[in-house]
N, C-alpha and C positions, 0 to 999 in steps of 0.2 A: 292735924293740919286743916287750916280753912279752906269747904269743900269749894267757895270761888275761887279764891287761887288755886287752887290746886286745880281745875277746870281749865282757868286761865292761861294754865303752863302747858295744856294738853291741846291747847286749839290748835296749833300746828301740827299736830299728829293727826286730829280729826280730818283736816280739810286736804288730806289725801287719800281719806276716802268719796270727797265729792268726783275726784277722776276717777278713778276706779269705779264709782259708778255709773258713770256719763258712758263708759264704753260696757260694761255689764247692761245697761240697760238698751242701748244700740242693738247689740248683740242679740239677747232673751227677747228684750220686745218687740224689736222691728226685722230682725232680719229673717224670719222665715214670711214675712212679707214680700222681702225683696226678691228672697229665691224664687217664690212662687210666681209673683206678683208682676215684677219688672223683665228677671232674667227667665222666665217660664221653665224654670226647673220641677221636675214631678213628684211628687209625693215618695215613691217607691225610691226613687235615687236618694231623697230627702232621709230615707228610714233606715237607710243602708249606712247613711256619712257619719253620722251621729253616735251609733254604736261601736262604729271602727274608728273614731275620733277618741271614744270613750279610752279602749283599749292602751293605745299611746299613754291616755293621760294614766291609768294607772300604772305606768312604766315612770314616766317625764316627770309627774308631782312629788312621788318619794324620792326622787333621786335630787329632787331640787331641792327638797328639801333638808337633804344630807350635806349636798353644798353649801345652803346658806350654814345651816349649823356649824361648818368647818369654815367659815371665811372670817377671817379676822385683821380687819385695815384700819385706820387710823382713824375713820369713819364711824366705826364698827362693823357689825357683821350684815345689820338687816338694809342699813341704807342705801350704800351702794348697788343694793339690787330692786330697791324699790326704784331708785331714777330710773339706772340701764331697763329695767323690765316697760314702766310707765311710757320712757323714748319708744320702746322697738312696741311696743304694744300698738300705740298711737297711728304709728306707722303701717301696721297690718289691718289696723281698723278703716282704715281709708281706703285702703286696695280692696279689702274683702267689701267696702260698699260704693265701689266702682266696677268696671269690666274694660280696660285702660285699651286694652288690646281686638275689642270687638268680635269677641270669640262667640261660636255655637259649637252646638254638639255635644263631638266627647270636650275638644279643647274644654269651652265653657265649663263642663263634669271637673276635669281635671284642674283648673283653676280656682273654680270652688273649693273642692277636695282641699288644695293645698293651701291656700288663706284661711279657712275655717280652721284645720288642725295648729296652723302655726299663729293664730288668735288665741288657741289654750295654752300652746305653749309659753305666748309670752304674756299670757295676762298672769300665766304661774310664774312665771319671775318678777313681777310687781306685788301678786296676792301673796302670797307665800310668806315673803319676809314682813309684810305689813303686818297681817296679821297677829304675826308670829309675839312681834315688838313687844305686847300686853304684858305678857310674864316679866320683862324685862325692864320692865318701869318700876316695878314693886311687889312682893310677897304678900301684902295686906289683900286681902279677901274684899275691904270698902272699898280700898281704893282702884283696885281693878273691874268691880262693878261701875265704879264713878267710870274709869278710864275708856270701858266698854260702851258705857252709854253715851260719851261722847262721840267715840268712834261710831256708834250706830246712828247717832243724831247727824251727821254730817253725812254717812251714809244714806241715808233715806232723804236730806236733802237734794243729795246729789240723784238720784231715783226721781224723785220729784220735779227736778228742774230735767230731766231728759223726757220723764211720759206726758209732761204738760207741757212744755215747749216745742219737743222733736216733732206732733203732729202740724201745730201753730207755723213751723221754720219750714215742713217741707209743703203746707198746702202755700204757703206765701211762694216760695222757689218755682214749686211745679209749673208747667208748661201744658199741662195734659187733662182735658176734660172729657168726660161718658154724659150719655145721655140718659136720665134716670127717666125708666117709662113708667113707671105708679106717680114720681110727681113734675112729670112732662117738661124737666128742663135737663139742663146741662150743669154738672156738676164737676168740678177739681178735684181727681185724683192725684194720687203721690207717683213720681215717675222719677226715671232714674238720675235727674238731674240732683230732682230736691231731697233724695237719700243721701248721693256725694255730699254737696254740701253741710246738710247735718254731722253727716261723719266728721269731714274735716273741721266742724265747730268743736264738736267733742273732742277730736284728739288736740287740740291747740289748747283747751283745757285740762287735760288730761296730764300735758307736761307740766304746764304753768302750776298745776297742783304738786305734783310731786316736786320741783323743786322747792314750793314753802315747805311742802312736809318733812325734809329730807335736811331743810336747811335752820328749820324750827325744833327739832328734836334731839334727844340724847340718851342714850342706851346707859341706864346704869347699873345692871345684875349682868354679871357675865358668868358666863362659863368657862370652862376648859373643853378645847379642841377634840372632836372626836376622831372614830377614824374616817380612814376617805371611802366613799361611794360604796356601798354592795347593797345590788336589790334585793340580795337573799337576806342579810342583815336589814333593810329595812322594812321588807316583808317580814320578818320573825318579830321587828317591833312593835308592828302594826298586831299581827296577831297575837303577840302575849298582852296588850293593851285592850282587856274584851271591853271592858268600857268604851274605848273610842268605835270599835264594833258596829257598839249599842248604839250611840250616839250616831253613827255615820246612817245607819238605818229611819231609826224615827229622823231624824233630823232631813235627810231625804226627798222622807215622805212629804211631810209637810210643808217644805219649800217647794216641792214640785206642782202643790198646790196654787202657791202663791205665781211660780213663775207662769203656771198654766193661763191664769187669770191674765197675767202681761202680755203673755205669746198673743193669746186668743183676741185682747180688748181691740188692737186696728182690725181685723176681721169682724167683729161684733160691728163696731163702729162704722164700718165700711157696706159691709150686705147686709147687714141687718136694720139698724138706723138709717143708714144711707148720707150720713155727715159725718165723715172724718176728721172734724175740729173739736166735735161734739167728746171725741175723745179726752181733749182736754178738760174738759170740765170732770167727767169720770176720773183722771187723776189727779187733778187737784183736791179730789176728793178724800184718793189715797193720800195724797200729801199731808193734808188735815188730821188724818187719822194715825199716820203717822210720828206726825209732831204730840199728838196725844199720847202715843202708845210708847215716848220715851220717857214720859213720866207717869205711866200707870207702873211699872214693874220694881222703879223705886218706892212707888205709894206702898205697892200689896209687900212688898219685903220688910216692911214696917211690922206688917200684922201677922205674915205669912212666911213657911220657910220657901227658900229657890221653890223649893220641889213644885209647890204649891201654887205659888204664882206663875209655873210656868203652866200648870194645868188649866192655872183658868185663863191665863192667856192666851192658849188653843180652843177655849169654849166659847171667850168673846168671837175670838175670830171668825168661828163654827155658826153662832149664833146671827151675826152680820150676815154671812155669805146665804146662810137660809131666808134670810131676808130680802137679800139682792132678788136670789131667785126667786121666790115668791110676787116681788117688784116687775120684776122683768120679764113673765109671763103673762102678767097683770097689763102691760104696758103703761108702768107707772118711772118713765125714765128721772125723776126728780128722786121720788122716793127712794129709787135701787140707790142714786149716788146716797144718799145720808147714810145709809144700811151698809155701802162700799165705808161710810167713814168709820163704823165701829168693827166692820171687819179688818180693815187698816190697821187698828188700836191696836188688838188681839196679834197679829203678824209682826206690825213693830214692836211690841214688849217680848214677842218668841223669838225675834232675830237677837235681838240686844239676850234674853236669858241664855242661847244657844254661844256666844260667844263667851260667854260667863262660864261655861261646860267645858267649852274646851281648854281653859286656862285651867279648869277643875282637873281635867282629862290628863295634861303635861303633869301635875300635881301629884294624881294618883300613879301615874308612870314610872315618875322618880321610884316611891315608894315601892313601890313593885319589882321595877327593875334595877334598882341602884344607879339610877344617870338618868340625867334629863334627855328629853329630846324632842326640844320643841315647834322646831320647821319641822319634823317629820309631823309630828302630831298635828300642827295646826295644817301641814298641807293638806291633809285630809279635807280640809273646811272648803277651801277650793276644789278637789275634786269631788267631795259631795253637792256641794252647786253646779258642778255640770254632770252628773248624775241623776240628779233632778231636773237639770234642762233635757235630759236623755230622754227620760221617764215622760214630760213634758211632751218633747218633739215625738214619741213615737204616739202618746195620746192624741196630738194634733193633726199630724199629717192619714195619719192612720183613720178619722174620724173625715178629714176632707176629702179620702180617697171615695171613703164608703160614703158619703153624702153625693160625691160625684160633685164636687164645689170647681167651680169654675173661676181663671184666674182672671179672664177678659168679660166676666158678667159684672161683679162687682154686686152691686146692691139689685142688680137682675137676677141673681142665684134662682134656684129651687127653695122651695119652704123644708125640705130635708135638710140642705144646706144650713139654711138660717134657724135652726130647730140644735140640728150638731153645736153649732156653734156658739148658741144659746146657753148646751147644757156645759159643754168644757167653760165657759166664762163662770157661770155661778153654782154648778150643782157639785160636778165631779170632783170641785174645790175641797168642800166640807166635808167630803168622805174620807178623803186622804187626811184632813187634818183629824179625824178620828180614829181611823189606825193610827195614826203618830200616835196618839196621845194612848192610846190601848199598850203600845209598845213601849212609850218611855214611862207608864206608871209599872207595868208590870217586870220591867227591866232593864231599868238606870238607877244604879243603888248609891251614888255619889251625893251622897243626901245626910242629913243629921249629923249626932254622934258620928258616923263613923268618915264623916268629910272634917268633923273637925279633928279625928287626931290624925286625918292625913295631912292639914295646914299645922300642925303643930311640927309634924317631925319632920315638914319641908325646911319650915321657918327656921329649926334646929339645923337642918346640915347646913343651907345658908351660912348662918352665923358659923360652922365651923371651918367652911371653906372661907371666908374673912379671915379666920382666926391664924387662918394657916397659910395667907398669902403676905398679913403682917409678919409672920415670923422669916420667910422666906428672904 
């Protein structure tokens, strides 16, 4: 098949990952700003939500994931959850970056509380079946790397147009200026006007994406219906599945890396540099490196097996973020952004390889367990990204309590502060992506020989369950 058209056919699958990640990125990059920042929530409150959010989600992701696997409409199975999910998502993205009701206190606490939880649960009825789609296009090993790499290329666009706009949209909005006393003027912070608005840009994109995705697509490998809902059945899945384990593990890790970097950059950018537009240049930078790093992973798989390119996709990355730091201790703010562009590279060719894993991961599944299951398996992908924002939030909050960072100083902090802050943007990065990679070399074995006779004897029942729906 010619890999432009065949591209070609996939662009409406992609570009519902640019909503998804206009509110993913809302979410990971800005909003423990807002908490802090706008709605003066405290760190300890902050370190508490997080983890008991987590908990829900490993009940809420496998069980939704069991749903989509048993939905079967005229639609198929994954669409009609990617709209409904994308709707109500959009919907919670906006409340959770308002406070509609002018609440303090506990109310505030408890209003938080409950938009935050109900933002995973419904970004997991959009993620879930998206995701999921991959296997379902095709058995070919190419053409779900092609299909992967699209999906990630539109993904990291949609990344890119939130962390290099959303600063640009809310200093234009804002109403609100501090007075910086190192360089004796008045500066535009981000206040809670110019967050609302953002939000509602993003969720009004958000939809508009998912109906092209939704209404450009078509499911053609199906299944047979499983049974209905048990968490005990899809915990037993989960755990005879040690590979998705493994994978849930490094995989993690290493995005927690990445999202530490996003949490952290409006903070960097705010008390540390003291220009919060300046942000944007910083991610355009990611953006650059991103657009790079969709075409490094098909280069090195030229020369390289998966295993291999995803290894050194985690040493670019590694190699960059050493650089940053080294840049940004220096106070050489130019140079850190180019060093951000090849740790970028490295990050977008491990996101695009990780999602190649888990297509791998339903694969070895089958095999293993005699039936597919592949919203439960890819749910997982979702609930490892907010496990990593766990991991994330409690590095962050945790790091501004013990700085003693201040949420009405801004770019007047403590050098403690802006020191903390320093090292979560570019040090704490590249350690995490070294335990990743310590972990997925010593223990993710879905590699070689032994990945290809698990595509062979996938490809095989395939063809027999065909064989056995013509005879029917």
């Amino acid at each position: 098949m010619n890999a432009l058209k065949f591209i070609k056919g996939k662009l409406g699958y992609g570009v519902g990952a640019i909503g998804l990640d206009l509110s993913y990125g809302m979410f990971y990059s800005f909003l423990a700003k807002y908490l802090t920042d706008v709605l003066g929530m405290g760190p300890t409150f902050l370190l508490f939500l997080t983890p008991i959010a987590r908990i829900w989600d490993g009940i809420n992701d496998p069980m939704m994931g069991t749903i989509v696997d048993n939905t079967h409409t005229k639609m198929g199975k994954y669409r009609p959850w990617i709209l409904t999910g994308a709707c109500a998502n959009a919907v919670v993205l906006v409340f959770l970056f308002t406070n509609p009701f002018h609440l303090t206190g506990v109310g505030i606490a408890i209003y938080v509380a409950a938009t935050y939880i109900l933002w995973g649960m419904t970004n997991t009825l959009a993620d879930i079946p998206y995701w999921s789609m991959v296997p379902s296009f095709t058995s070919d090993p190419k053409e779900r790397n092609l299909i992967s790499t699209v999906a990630r290329a539109f993904s990291g666009l949609g990344q890119g147009i939130v962390s290099i706009g959303a600063p640009l949209l809310m200093t234009a909005f804002s109403m609100t200026t501090v007075f910086d006393q190192e360089a004796q003027k008045e500066v535009k912070v981000h206040d809670a006007r110019s967050y609302m608005v953002t939000a509602l840009v993003c969720a009004a994109c958000l939809i508009l994406f998912a109906l092209i995705c939704v209404g450009t697509t078509k499911e053609r490998i199906t299944t047979t219906a499983g049974e209905k809902f048990s968490f005990k059945k899809s915990l037993s899945i989960i755990k005879r599945n040690d590979q998705l384990l493994v994978f849930m593990l490094f995989a993690m890790i290493s995005n927690a890396g990445w999202y530490l970097t996003s949490g952290v950059a409006t903070y960097y950018f705010d008390v540390v540099i003291g220009d919060p537009n300046k942000q944007s240049t910083f991610s355009t930078s990611s953006a650059v490196g991103s657009v790079a790093g969709m075409l490094l992973l098909p280069l090195l798989t030229k020369f390289f097996s998966k295993r291999r390119a995803y290894q050194i996709s985690l040493g670019v990355a590694a190699l960059g973020y050493a650089g940053m730091a080294a840049c940004s201790f220096a106070g050489q703010l130019m140079l850190m952004n180019i060093c951000y562009i090849v740790g970028a590279i490295g990050i977008s060719s491990m996101f695009i390889a990780q999602t190649i894993f888990l297509a791998d991961i339903v694969d070895y599944g089958e095999v293993k367990m005699g039936f597919r299951a592949e919203s439960i398996t890819f749910s997982m992908k979702g609930f490892l990204q907010k496990m990593a924002y766990t991991l994330q939030t409690i590095i962050l909050f945790a790091t501004l309590g013990l700085t003693h960072y201040d949420s009405e100083l801004h770019m007047n902090n403590s050098g403690a502060a802006k020191t903390g802050i320093t090292l979560m943007l570019c040090v704490i990065p590249p350690i995490l992506f070294v335990v990743s990679l310590i972990i997925f070399t010593t223990k993710f074995k879905l590699h070689g020989s032994y990945m290809d006779e698990i595509t062979a004897k996938v490809i095989e029942n395939q063809k027999q369950r065909e064989e056995a729906q013509a005879q029917a």
